[in-house]
C-alpha positions as CSV (number, residue, x, y, z in Angstrom):
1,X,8.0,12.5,34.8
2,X,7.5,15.3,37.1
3,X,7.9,15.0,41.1
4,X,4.7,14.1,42.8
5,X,3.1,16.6,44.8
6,X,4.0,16.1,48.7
7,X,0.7,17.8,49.6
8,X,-2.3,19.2,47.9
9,X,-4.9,21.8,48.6
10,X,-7.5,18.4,48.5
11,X,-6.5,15.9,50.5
12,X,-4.4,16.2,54.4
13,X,-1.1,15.4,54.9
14,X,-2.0,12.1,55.7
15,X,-3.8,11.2,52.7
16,X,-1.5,13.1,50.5
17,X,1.2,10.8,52.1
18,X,-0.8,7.4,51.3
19,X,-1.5,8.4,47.9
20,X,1.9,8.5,47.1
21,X,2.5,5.3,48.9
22,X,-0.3,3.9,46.7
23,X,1.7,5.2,43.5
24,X,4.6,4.0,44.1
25,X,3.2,0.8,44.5
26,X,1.5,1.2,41.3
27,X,4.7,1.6,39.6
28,X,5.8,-1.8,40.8
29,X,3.2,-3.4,40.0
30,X,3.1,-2.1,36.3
31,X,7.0,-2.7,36.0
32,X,6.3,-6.6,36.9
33,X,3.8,-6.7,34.3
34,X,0.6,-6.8,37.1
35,X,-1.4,-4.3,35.2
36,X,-5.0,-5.0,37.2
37,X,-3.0,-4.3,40.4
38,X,-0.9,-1.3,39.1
39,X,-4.8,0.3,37.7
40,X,-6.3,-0.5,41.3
41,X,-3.2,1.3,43.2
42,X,-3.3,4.1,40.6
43,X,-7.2,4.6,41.2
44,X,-6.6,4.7,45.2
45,X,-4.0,7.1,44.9
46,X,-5.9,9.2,42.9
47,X,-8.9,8.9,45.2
48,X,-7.2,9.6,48.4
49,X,-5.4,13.2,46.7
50,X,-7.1,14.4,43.5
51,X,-4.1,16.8,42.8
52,X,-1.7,14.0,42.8
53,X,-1.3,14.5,38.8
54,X,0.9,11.7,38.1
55,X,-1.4,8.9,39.8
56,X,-4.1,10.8,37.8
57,X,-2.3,10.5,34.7
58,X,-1.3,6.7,34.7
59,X,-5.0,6.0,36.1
60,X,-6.0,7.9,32.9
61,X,-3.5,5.7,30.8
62,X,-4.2,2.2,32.4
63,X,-8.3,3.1,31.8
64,X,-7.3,3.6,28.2
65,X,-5.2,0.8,27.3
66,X,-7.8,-1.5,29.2
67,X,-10.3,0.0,27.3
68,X,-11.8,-2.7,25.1
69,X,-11.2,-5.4,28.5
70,X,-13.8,-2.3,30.3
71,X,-15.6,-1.6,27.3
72,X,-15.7,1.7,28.0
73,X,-17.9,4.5,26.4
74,X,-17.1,7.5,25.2
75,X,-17.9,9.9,28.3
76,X,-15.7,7.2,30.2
77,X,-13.1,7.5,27.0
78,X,-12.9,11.1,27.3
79,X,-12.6,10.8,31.2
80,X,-9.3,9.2,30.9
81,X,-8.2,12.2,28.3
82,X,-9.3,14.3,30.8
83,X,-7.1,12.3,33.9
84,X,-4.1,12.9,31.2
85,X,-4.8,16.4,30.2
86,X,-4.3,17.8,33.9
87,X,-0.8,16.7,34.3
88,X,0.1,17.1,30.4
89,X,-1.1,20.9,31.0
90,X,0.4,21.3,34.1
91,X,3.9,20.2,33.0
92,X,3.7,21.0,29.5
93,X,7.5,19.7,28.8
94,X,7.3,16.6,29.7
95,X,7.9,14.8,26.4
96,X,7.1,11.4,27.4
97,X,3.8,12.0,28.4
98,X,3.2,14.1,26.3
99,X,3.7,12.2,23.7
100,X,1.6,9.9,25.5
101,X,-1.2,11.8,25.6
102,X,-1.3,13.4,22.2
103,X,-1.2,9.4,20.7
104,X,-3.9,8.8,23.2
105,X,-6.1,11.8,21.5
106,X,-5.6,10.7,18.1
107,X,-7.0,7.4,18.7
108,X,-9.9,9.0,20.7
109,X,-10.5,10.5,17.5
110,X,-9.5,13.7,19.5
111,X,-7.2,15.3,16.4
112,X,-7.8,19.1,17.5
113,X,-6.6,17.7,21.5
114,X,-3.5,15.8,19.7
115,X,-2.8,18.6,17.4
116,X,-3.2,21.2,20.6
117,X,-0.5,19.1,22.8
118,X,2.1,17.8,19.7
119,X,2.1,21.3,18.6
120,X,3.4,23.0,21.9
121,X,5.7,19.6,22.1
122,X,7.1,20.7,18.8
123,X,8.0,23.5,19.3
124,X,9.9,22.9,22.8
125,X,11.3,20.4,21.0
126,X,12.3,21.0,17.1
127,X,14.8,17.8,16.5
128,X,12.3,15.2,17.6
129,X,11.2,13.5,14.5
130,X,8.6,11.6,16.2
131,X,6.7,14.3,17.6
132,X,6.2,16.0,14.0
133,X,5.0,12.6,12.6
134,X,2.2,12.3,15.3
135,X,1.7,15.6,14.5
136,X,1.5,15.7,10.9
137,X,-0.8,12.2,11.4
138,X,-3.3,14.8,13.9
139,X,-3.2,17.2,11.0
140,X,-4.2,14.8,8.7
141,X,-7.0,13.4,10.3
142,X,-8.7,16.5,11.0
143,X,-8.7,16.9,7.7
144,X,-5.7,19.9,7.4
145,X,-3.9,18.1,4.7
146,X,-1.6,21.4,3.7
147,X,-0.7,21.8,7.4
148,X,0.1,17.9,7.6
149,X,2.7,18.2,4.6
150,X,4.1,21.6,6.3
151,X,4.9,19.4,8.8
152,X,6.3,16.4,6.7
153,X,8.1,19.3,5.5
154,X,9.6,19.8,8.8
155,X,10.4,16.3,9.6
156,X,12.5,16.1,6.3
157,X,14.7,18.6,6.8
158,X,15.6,17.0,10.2
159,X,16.2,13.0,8.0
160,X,16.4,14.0,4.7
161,X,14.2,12.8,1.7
162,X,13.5,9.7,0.8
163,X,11.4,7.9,-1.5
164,X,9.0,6.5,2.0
165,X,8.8,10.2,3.0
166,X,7.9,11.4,-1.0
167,X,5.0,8.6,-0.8
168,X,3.5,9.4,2.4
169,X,3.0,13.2,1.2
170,X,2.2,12.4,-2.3
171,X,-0.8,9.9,-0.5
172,X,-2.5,12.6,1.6
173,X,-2.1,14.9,-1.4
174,X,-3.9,12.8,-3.3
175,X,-6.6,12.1,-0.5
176,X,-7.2,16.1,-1.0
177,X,-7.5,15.7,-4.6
178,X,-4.2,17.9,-4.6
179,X,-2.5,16.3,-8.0
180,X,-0.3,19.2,-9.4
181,X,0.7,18.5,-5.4
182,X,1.8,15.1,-5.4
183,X,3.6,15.8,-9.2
184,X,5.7,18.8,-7.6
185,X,6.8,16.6,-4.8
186,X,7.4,13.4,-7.1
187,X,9.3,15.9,-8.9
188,X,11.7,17.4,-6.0
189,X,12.1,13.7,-4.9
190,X,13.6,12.7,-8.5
191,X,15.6,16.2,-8.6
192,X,18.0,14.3,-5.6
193,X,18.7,11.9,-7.8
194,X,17.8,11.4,-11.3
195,X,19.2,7.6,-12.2
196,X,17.1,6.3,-9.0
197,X,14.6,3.9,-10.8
198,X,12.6,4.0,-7.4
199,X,12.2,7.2,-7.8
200,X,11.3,7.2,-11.4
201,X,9.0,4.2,-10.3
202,X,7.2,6.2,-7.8
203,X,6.5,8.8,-10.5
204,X,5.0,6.2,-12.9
205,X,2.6,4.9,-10.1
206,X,1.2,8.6,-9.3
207,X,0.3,8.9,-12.9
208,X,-1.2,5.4,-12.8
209,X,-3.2,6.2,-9.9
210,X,-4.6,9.0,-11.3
211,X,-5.5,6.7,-14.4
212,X,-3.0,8.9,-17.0
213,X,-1.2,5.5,-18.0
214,X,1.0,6.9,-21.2
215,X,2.7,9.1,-18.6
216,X,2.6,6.0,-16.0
217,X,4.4,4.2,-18.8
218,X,7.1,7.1,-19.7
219,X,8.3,6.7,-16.1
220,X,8.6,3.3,-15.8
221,X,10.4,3.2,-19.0
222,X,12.7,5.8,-17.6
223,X,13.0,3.6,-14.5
224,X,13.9,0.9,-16.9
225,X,16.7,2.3,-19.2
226,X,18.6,3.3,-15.9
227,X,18.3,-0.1,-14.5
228,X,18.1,-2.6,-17.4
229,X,19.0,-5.6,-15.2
230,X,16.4,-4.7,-12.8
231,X,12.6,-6.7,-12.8
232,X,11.0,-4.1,-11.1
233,X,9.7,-1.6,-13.5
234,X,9.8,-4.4,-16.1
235,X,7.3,-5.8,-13.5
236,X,5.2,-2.1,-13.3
237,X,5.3,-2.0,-17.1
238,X,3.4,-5.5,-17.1
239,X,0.6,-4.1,-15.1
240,X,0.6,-0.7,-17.8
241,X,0.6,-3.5,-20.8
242,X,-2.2,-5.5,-19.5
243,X,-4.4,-2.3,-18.5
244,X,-4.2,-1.4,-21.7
245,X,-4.7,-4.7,-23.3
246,X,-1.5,-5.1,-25.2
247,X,-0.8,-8.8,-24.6
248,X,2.1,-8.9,-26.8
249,X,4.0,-6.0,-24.9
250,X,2.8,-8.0,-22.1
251,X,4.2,-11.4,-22.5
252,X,7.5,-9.7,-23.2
253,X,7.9,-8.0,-20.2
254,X,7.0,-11.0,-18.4
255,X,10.0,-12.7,-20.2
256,X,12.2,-10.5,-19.7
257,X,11.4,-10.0,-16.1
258,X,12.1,-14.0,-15.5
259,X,15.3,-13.3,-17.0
260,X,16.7,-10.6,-14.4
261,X,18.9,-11.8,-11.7
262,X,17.2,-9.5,-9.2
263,X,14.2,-11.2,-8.5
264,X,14.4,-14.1,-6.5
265,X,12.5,-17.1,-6.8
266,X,9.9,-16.0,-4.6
267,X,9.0,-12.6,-6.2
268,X,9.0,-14.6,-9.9
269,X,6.8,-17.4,-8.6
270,X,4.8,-14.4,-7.9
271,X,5.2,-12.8,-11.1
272,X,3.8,-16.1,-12.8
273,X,1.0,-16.2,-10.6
274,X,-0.2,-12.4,-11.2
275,X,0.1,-13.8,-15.1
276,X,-2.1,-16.6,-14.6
277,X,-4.7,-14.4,-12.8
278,X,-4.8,-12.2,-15.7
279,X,-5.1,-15.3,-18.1
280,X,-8.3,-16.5,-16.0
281,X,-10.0,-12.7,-16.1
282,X,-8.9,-12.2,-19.6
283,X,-10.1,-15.9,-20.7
284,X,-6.9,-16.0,-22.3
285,X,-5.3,-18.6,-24.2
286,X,-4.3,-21.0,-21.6
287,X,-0.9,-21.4,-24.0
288,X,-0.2,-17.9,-24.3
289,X,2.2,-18.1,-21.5
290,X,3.9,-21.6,-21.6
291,X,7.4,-20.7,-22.4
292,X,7.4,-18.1,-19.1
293,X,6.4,-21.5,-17.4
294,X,9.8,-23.6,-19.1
295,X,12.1,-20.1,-18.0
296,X,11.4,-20.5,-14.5
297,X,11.9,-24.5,-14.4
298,X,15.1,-24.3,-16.5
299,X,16.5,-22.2,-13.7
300,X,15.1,-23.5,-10.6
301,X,14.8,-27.6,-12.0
302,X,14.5,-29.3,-8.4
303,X,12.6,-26.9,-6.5
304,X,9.3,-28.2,-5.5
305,X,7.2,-25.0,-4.8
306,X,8.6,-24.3,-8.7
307,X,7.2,-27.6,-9.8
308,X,4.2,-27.0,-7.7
309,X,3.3,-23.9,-9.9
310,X,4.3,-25.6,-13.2
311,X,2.2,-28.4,-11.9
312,X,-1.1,-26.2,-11.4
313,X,-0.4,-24.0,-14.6
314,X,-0.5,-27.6,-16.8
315,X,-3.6,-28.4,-15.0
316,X,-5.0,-25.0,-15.6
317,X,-4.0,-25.7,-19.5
318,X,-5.9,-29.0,-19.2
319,X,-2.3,-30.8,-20.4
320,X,-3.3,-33.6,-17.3
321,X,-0.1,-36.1,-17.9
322,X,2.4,-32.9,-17.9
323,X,0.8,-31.7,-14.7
324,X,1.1,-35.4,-13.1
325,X,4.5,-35.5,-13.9
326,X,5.2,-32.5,-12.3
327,X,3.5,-32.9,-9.1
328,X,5.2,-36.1,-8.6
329,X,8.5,-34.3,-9.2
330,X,7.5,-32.2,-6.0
331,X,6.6,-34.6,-3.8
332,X,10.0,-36.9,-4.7
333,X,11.2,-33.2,-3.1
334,X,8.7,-32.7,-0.7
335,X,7.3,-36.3,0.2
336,X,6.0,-34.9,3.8
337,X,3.8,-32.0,2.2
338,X,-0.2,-33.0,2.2
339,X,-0.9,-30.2,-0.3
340,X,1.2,-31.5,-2.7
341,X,-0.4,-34.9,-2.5
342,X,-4.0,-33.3,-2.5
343,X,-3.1,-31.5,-5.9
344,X,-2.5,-35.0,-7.4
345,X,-5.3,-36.4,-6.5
346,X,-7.1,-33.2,-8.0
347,X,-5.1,-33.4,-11.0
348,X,-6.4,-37.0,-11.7
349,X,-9.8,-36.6,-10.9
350,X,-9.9,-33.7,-13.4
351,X,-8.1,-36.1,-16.1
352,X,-11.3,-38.7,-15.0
353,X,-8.6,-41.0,-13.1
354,X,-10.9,-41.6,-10.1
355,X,-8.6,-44.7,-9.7
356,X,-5.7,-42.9,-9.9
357,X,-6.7,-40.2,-7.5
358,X,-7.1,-43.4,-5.1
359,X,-3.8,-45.2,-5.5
360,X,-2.2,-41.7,-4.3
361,X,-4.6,-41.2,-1.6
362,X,-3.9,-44.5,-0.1
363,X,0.2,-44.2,-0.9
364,X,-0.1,-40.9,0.8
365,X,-1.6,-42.4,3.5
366,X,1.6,-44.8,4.1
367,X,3.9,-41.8,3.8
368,X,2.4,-38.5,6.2
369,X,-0.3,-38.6,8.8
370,X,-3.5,-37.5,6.9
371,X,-5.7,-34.2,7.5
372,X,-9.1,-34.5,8.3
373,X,-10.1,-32.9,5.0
374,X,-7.7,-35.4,2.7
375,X,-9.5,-38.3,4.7
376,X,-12.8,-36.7,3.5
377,X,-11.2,-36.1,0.4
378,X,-10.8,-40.2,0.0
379,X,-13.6,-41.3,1.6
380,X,-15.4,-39.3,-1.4
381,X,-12.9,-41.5,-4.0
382,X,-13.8,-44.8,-2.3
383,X,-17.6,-43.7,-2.3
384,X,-17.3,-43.2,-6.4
385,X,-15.2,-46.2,-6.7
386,X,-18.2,-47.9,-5.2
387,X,-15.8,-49.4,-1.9
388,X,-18.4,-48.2,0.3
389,X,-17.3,-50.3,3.2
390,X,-13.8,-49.2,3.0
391,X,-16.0,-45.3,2.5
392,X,-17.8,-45.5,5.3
393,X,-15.0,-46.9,7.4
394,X,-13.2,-43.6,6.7
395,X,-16.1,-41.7,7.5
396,X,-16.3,-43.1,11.3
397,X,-12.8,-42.7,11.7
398,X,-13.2,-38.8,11.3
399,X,-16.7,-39.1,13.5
400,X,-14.3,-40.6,16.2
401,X,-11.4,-37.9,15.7
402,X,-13.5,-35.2,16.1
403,X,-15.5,-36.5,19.0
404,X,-14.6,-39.9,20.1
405,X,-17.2,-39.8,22.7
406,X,-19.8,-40.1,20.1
407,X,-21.1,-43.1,18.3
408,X,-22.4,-42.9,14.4
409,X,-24.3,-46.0,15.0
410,X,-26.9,-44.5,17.3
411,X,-29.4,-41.2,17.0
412,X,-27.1,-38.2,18.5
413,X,-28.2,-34.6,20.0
414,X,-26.3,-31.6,20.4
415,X,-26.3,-32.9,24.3
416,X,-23.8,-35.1,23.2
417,X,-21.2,-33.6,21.9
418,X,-18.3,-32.2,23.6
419,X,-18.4,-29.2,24.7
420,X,-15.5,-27.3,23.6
421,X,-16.3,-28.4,19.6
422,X,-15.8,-25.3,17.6
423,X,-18.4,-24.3,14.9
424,X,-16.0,-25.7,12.2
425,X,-15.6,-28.7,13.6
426,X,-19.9,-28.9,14.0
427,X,-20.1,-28.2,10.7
428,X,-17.4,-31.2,9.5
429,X,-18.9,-33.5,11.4
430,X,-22.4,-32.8,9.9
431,X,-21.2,-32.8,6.3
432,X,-19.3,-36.4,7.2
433,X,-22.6,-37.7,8.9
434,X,-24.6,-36.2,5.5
435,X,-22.0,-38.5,3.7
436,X,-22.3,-41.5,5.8
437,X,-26.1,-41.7,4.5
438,X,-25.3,-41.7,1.3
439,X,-22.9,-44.6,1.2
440,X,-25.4,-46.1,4.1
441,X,-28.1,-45.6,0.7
442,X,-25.6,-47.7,-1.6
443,X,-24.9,-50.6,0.8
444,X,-29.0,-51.2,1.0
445,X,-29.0,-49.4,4.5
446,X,-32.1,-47.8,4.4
447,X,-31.8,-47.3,8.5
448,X,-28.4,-45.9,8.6
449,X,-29.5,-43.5,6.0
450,X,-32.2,-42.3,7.8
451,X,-30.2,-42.1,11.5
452,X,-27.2,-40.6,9.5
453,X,-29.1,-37.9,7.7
454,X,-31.2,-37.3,10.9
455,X,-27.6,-37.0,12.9
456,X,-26.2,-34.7,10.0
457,X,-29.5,-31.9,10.4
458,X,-29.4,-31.8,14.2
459,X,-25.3,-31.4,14.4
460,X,-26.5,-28.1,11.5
461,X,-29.9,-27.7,10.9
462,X,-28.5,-25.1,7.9
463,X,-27.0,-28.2,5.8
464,X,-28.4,-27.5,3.0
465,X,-27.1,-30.6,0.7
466,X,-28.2,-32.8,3.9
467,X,-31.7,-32.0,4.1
468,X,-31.8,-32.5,-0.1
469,X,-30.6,-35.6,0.5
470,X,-32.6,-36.6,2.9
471,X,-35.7,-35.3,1.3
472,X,-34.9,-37.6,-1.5
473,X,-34.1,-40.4,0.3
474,X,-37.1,-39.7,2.0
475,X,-39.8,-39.5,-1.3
476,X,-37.8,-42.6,-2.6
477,X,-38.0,-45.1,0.1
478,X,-41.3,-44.9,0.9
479,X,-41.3,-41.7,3.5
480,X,-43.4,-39.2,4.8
481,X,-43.4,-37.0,0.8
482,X,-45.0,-33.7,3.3
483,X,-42.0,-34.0,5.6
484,X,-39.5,-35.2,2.5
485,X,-41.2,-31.7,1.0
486,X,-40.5,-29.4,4.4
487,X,-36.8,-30.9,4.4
488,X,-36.5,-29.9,0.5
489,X,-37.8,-26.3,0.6
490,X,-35.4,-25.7,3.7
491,X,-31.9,-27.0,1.4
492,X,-33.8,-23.9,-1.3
493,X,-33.4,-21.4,1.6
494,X,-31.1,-17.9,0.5
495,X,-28.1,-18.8,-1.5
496,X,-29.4,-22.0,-2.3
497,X,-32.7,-21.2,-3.8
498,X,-31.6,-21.3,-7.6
499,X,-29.9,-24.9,-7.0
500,X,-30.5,-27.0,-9.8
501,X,-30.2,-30.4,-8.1
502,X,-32.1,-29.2,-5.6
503,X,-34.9,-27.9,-7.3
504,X,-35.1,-31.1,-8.9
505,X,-35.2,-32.6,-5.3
506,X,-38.3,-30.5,-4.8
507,X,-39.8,-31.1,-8.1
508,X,-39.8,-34.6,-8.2
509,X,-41.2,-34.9,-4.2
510,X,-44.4,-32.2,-5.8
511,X,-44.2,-34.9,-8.5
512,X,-45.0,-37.9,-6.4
513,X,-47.4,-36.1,-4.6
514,X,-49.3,-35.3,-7.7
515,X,-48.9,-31.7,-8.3
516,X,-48.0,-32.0,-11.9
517,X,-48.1,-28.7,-12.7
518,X,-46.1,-26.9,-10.1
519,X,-43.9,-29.8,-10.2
520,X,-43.5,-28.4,-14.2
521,X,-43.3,-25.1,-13.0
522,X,-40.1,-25.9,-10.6
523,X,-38.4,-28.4,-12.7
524,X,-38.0,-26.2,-15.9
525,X,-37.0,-23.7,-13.8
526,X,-34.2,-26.1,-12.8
527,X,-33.6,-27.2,-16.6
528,X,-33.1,-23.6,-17.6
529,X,-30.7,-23.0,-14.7
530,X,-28.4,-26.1,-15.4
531,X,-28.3,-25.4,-18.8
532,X,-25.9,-22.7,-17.7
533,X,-23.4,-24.8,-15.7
534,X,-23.7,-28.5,-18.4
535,X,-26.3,-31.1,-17.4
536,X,-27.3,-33.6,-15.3
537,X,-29.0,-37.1,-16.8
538,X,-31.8,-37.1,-14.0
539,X,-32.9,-33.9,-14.4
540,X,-33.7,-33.9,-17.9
541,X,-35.3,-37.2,-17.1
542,X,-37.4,-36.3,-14.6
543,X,-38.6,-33.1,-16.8
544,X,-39.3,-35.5,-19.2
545,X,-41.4,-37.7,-16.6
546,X,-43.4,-34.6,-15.4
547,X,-44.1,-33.4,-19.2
548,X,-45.1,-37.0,-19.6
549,X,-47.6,-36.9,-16.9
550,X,-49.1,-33.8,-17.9
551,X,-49.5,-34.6,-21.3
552,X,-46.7,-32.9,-23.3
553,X,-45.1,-35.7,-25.2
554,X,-43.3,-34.0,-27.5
555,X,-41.6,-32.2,-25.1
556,X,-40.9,-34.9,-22.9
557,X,-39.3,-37.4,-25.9
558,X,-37.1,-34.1,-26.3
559,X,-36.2,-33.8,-22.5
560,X,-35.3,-37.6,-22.7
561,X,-33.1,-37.3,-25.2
562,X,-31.0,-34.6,-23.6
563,X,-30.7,-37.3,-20.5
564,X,-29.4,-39.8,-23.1
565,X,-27.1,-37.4,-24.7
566,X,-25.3,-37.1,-21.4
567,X,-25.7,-41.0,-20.4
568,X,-26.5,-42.9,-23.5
569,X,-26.4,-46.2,-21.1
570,X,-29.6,-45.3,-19.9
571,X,-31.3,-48.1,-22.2
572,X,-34.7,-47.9,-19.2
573,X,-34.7,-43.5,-21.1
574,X,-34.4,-45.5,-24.6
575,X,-37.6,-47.3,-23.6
576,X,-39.0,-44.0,-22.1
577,X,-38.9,-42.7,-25.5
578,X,-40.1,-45.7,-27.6
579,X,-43.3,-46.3,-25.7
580,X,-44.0,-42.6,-26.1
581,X,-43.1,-42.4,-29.6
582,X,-45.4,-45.4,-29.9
583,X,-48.2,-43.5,-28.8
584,X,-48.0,-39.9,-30.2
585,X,-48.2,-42.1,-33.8
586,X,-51.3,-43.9,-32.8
C-alpha cells in the first residue's frame, strides 16, 4: 500500500499526526483479529485528516465487510465504494487494493466501477490471471458477454486451455444464446487433444443442453470408444437412453457401467440410486433392474452402505424377507447405526410385521442410545400392539428429554417451558403430547385425553391432526359438539382442507348435531377423496350412517358394504345392513 500522507491540505499538523497514530493502531488491531476496534480507529483517523487515503480506504473496507452486522443501505453501501475509490484512483497501481476494490464493486452490483478499475489493473499488469477473471466475471455481469470471453481469451493464453476454462466460456455463451459460440470453442478445446473423453464429454453435454440429443449421443459415444474401461460416458449415455425412453439401451449401460473399475463404490451406489429414481418416475417394473442390484453385492459382499441400498431396492420391489435379510446383514456390519435399525423396523411394518418391527425396536434399544424420533417411532408400535402402558411410558420419557422441567400429568402453558426450546423441538413435543391422548383414549382415560390434547394445541395451536383428534374425542365422550366443531374446522385449515379423515371428523360432529344434510355434503366429499388414496372402514360407515338418517337406504346398504369389504369383522356393519335390508322390503 502506498505511504500515508504526513500532512494534508484538511487537517493541521497535529491532527494529520494523530490520524496516522489512529491508523497504525487500526492495523493492529485488524492483524489480532479485533475488527470492531480496528473500524473505530480507522473511522477516527479518517475523521481527524480526510485526505489520509489509506485510513479512508480500510474504513471503506471494514464498512463493507461489516455490512450485513450494520445493515447498511445502499447510499451507505456506495459510501464505502466511494471511501475506496479515492485512494484506488489516487494510486492506481496498487494491485492489492485494487483488486480489492474492483471485487468490492462487483458485489455492490457496481460491474461498470469493477470493470473501470480491473481494466486499468489489467493492463499495468498483463500476467496476473486473477485480475482478468474478476474482470471477465464484471464483463459478464453487465451483460458484455463477447467482451467477457475476450477476456477468458486473455487469461488462457497466460494457463493454457483446459476443459474448466472451455466450460466456463461455453456457459456464458450459452447465457447469450450464442450456440454456434459455445460449438466453436467445444471444438478448439477437442482440437488439443482428440482421445480426451472429457473433452468429447463436454461436447456431448452442450448438445444435450441445447436439447439436440442424437448429437449429445455421438459424443459420448466418441467419449466411449477412446475410453472403453471408463463409466463416465457410459454413465452420460444412461441419461441420453432414458431421455429418449430406450430402456433396453438403458439397462445396458447401467450394466456395463457397474462393471468398470473406475468408478468406485461411492459413485456406483450412486449410479443405482439415479436408476431407481427413474424406476419410480417411469413406474417401471420394479424387476427391471434386479441383476444391476446382484453386480454391485457380488463385488462389494460385506459392505453395509451396499447392503443398505440392496436392502431398500428389495423393499421398493415389495420382496420384504430379501430386504430383511439384507438389512440385518448391515447392521451385523454396522450394529451402532440408528438408520439402519429404523429401516428394519420400516421394512417390517410394510411386510405387516407390527411384532416384528417391535422385537427390533426394543433389541435396538439394548444395543445404541435411541433418537428421539426412533423412541417416537416405538412408542407408535407399542400403541398398535395395544401395550399402551409400556406407549405411554415412552411417550413421557421424550416429554422429560425435551423439557424435564415440565410434567405431562398436569395442564401446561407456553410459560412453562424452557426458554431456549427451538420451534422443532415445540413442535415434537406437541405431536408426542397429541399422542399421549390417544393412548390416554385406549387405557379409558377420558381426563388424560382431554389435558393431553389440551397440552398438545397450546405447545402448537397449528396441529392439525391434534385438534381432529380432539374434536373427536370431544363429539364422542360426551363434549361441547360447537367447540368439538371449531377444533375440527381449524385441523381443515390450508393444506389440510381436502383431508379425508378429517373431513370425516367434521362430518360426523355436523352429524351429531343434526345437520344431516351438510353432514352428506362433507362426508361424500371425503368418500370421493379417499377413494383416491384406498379406504378407510369408518368412513364408508359413517357415509352410510348419514345416508341412513336422511333417508337414502340404498345408498347407505352400498356405503356399508364398502366398510365391510375393507374390515369384514365388523359383524355390528353386518347388522347395519340387515335391519336396513329388512325395511327397504317391507
Amino acid at each position: 500500500m502506498a505511504t500515508a500522507a504526513s500532512g494534508s491540505k484538511g487537517a493541521g499538523r497535529a491532527d494529520a499526526a494523530k490520524s496516522r497514530y489512529y491508523y497504525y493502531e487500526g492495523l493492529r488491531q485488524e492483524t489480532e483479529g479485533n475488527t470492531d476496534a480496528a473500524y473505530e480507529c480507522f473511522k477516527r483517523a479518517w475523521r481527524l485528516d480526510t485526505e489520509n487515503l489509506e485510513a479512508g480506504f480500510k474504513l471503506g473496507v471494514l464498512r463493507g465487510s461489516l455490512m450485513t452486522a450494520n445493515m447498511q443501505s445502499g447510499d451507505s453501501l456506495r459510501g464505502s465504494l466511494a471511501l475506496m475509490r479515492r485512494f484506488v484512483d489516487a494510486y492506481p497501481a496498487e494491485l492489492y487494493e485494487g483488486m480489492q476494490y474492483g471485487y468490492a464493486a462487483t458485489e455492490a452490483e457496481d460491474s461498470m466501477e469493477s470493470i473501470r478499475v480491473m481494466s486499468r489493473l489489467a493492463d499495468e499488469y498483463p500476467d496476473r490471471g486473477m485480475i482478468l477473471l474478476l474482470l471477465s466475471q464484471a464483463y459478464h455481469n453487465s451483460g458484455h458477454t463477447p467482451e467477457a470471453v475476450e477476456v477468458m481469451d486473455r487469461y488462457e493464453k497466460l494457463e493454457g486451455k483446459s476443459a474448466a476454462l472451455s466450460l466456463h466460456k461455453m456457459s456464458m455463451m450459452l447465457e447469450s444464446s450464442d450456440t454456434a459460440g459455445a460449438v466453436r470453442e467445444a471444438d478448439r478445446l477437442i482440437a488439443t487433444d482428440p482421445k480426451n473423453p472429457d473433452f468429447l464429454i463436454l461436447k456431448g453435454n452442450l448438445y444435450d443442453a441445447v436439447s439436440k440429443p442424437d448429437s449429445a449421443e455421438y459424443y459420448y459415444l466418441a467419449a466411449e470408444a477412446v475410453a472403453p474401461e471408463s463409466g463416465t460416458p457410459k454413465m452420460a449415455l444412461m441419461e441420453t437412453y432414458h431421455a429418449k425412453g430406450d430402456s433396453a439401451a438403458y439397462d445396458r449401460k447401467a450394466y456395463e457401467a457397474l462393471l468398470t473399475e473406475d468408478l468406485d463404490r461411492d459413485e456406483k451406489i450412486q449410479l443405482l440410486g439415479m436408476y431407481m429414481r427413474h424406476l419410480i418416475m417411469d413406474q417401471s417394473s420394479a424387476d427391471r433392474g434386479a441383476h444391476l442390484f446382484d453386480v454391485l453385492l457380488q463385488q462389494y459382499p460385506h459392505d453395509w452402505e451396499v447392503l443398505e441400498f440392496a436392502s431398500r431396492y428389495a423393499g421398493y420391489r415389495k420382496n420384504y424377507p430379501q430386504a430383511e435379510e439384507y438389512i440385518g446383514y448391515a447392521i451385523d456390519q454396522n450394529p451402532t447405526n440408528e438408520q439402519l435399525w429404523r429401516q428394519k423396523m420400516y421394512i417390517q411394518v410394510s411386510a405387516d410385521d407390527a411384532a416384528g418391527a417391535l422385537r427390533t425396536y426394543e433389541e435396538a434399544a439394548t444395543k445404541i442410545p435411541l433418537s428421539r424420533d426412533l423412541r417416537v417411532y416405538g412408542a407408535m408400535l407399542m400403541h398398535q400392539a395395544k401395550n399402551y402402558s409400556k406407549s405411554l411410558e415412552i411417550y413421557r420419557g421424550v416429554v422429560a428429554d425435551i423439557d424435564s422441567g415440565l410434567h405431562a400429568d398436569t395442564l401446561m402453558t407456553l410459560k412453562d417451558v424452557r426458554r431456549d426450546i427451538s420451534m422443532e423441538e415445540l413442535n415434537m413435543l406437541s405431536d408426542v403430547l397429541s399422542a399421549m391422548g390417544d393412548v390416554a383414549i385406549n387405557l379409558g382415560d377420558t381426563t388424560g385425553s382431554y389435558r393431553n390434547y389440551t397440552n398438545a394445541l397450546e405447545m402448537n395451536p397449528d396441529n392439525a391432526l391434534a385438534a381432529n383428534n380432539f374434536a373427536y374425542f370431544s363429539a364422542m365422550h360426551g363434549g361441547d359438539l360447537d367447540r368439538a366443531l371449531q377444533l375440527s374446522s381449524r385441523s381443515l385449515e390450508g393444506e389440510n382442507a381436502n383431508n379425508p379423515t378429517y373431513l370425516d371428523t367434521y362430518a360426523w360432529i355436523l352429524f351429531l348435531k343434526g345437520d344431516y344434510e351438510k353432514a352428506r355434503e362433507v362426508q361424500a366429499k371425503a368418500v370421493e377423496i379417499m377413494g383416491d388414496h384406498g379406504g378407510d372402514t369408518e368412513v364408508y360407515e359413517h357415509y352410510g350412517d348419514i345416508l341412513d338418517k336422511t333417508g337414502d337406504k340404498a345408498a347407505a346398504i352400498e356405503a356399508w358394504k364398502k366398510a365391510l369389504d375393507i374390515d369384514d369383522s365388523r359383524n355390528d356393519i353386518r347388522e347395519k345392513i340387515k335391519n336396513a335390508e329388512k325395511e327397504t322390503q317391507q
